[in-house]
LUMDO-367034 format. One record per residue (C-alpha): x, y, z; residue in three letters. Coordinates in nm, 2 decimals, decimal comma. Example, Ala and Ser with C-alpha at 12.3 -4.5 7.8 and 13.67 -1.06 7.14 Angstrom:
BEGIN
PT      X      Y      Z code
PT   1,23  -0,45   0,78  Ala
PT   1,37  -0,11   0,71  Ser
***
This chain:
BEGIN
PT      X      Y      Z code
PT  -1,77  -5,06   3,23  Unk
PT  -1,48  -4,87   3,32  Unk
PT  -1,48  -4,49   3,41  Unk
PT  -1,25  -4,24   3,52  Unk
PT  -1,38  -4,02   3,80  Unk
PT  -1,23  -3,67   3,73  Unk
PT  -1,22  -3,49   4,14  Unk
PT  -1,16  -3,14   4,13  Unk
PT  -1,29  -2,99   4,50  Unk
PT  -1,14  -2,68   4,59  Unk
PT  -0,89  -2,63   4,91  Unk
PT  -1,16  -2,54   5,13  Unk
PT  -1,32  -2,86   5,05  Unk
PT  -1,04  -3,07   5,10  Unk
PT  -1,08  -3,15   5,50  Unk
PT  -1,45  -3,29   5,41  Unk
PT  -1,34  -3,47   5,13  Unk
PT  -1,06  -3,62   5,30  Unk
PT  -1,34  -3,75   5,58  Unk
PT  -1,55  -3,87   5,35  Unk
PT  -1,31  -4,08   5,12  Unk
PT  -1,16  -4,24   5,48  Unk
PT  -1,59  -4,34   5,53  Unk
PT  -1,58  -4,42   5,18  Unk
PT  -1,28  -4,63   5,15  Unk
PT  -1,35  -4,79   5,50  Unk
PT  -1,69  -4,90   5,34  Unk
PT  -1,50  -5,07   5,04  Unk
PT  -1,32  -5,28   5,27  Unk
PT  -1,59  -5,35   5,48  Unk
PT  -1,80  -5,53   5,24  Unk
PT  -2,07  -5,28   5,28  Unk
PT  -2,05  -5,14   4,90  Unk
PT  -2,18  -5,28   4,60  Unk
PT  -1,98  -5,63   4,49  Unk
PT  -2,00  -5,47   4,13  Unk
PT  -1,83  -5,17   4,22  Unk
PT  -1,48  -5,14   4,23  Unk
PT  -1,21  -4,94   4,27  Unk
PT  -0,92  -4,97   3,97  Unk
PT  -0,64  -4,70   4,06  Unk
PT  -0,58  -4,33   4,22  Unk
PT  -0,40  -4,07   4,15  Unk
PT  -0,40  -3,76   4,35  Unk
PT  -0,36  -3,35   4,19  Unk
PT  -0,16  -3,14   4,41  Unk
PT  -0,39  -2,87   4,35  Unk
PT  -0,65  -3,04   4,51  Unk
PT  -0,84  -3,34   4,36  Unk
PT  -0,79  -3,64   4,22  Unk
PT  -0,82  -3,94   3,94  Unk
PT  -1,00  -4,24   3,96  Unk
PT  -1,06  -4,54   3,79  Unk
PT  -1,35  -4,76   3,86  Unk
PT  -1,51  -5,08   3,76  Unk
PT  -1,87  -5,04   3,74  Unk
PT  -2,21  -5,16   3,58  Unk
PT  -2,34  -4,82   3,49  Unk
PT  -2,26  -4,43   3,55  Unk
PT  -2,57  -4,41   3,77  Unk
PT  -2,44  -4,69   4,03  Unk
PT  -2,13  -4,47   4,10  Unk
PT  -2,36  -4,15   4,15  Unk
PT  -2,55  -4,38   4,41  Unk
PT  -2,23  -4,51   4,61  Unk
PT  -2,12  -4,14   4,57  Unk
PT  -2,41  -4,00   4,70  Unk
PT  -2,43  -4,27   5,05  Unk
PT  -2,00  -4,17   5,13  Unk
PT  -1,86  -3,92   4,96  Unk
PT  -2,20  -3,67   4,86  Unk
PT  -1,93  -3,34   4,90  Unk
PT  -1,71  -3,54   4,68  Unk
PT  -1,96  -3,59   4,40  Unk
PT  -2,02  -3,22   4,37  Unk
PT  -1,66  -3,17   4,25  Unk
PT  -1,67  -3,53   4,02  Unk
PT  -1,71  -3,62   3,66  Unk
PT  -1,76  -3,97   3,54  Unk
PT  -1,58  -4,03   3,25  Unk
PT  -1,66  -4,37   3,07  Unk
PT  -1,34  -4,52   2,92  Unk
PT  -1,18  -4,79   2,74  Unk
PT  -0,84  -4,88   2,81  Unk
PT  -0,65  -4,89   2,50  Unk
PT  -0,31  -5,02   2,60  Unk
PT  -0,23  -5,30   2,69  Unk
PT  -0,55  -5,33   2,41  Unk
PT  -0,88  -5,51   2,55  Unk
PT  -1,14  -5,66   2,39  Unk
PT  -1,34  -5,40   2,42  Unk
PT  -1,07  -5,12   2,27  Unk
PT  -1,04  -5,38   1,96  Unk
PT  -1,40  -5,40   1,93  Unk
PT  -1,45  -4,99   1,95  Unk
PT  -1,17  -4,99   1,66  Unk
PT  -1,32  -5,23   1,42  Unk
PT  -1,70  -5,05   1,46  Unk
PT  -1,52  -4,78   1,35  Unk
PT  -1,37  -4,91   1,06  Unk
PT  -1,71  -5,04   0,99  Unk
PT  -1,87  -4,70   1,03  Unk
PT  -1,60  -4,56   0,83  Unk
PT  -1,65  -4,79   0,56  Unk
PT  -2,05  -4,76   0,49  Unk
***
């Protein structure tokens, strides 16, 4: 599953969560995280914060890895399950046609 991981920590978070993603991002390089856990893309909020999109089996394996490396970070996160929907995936096209089916009963 795919979710975006909404960060919004305050400024006087932002030192800690700085350390922690370096810890965190070290681990993923390491080997030492979960194999089924991934890291997709960042983007970064100038207000403090940012956007992530990750790869992984369940919401609830992201609040583990969150909570062992980045626990001040997972305060300030929301994980957002998504689909992409362009370029269209198999699982977009499959969300669109239960809906037509939905629709239709």
């Amino acid at each position: 599953m795919k979710f975006i991981a909404v960060h919004k920590w305050p400024k006087e978070a932002q030192i800690i969560c700085t350390k922690e993603m370096v810890a965190g991002f070290t681990a993923l390089l390491k080997g030492e995280t979960p194999k089924d856990i991934v890291i997709l893309n960042t983007w970064t909020r100038d207000e403090g914060g940012a956007f992530c999109c990750w790869d992984a089996p369940n919401k609830e394996a992201l609040n583990k890895l969150f909570k062992q490396y980045l626990p001040t970070m997972l305060k300030y996160t929301e994980f957002v399950p998504v689909s992409q929907a362009y370029p269209a995936t198999i699982e977009y096209e499959l969300g669109l046609l239960k809906m037509m089916c939905d629709a239709a009963k």
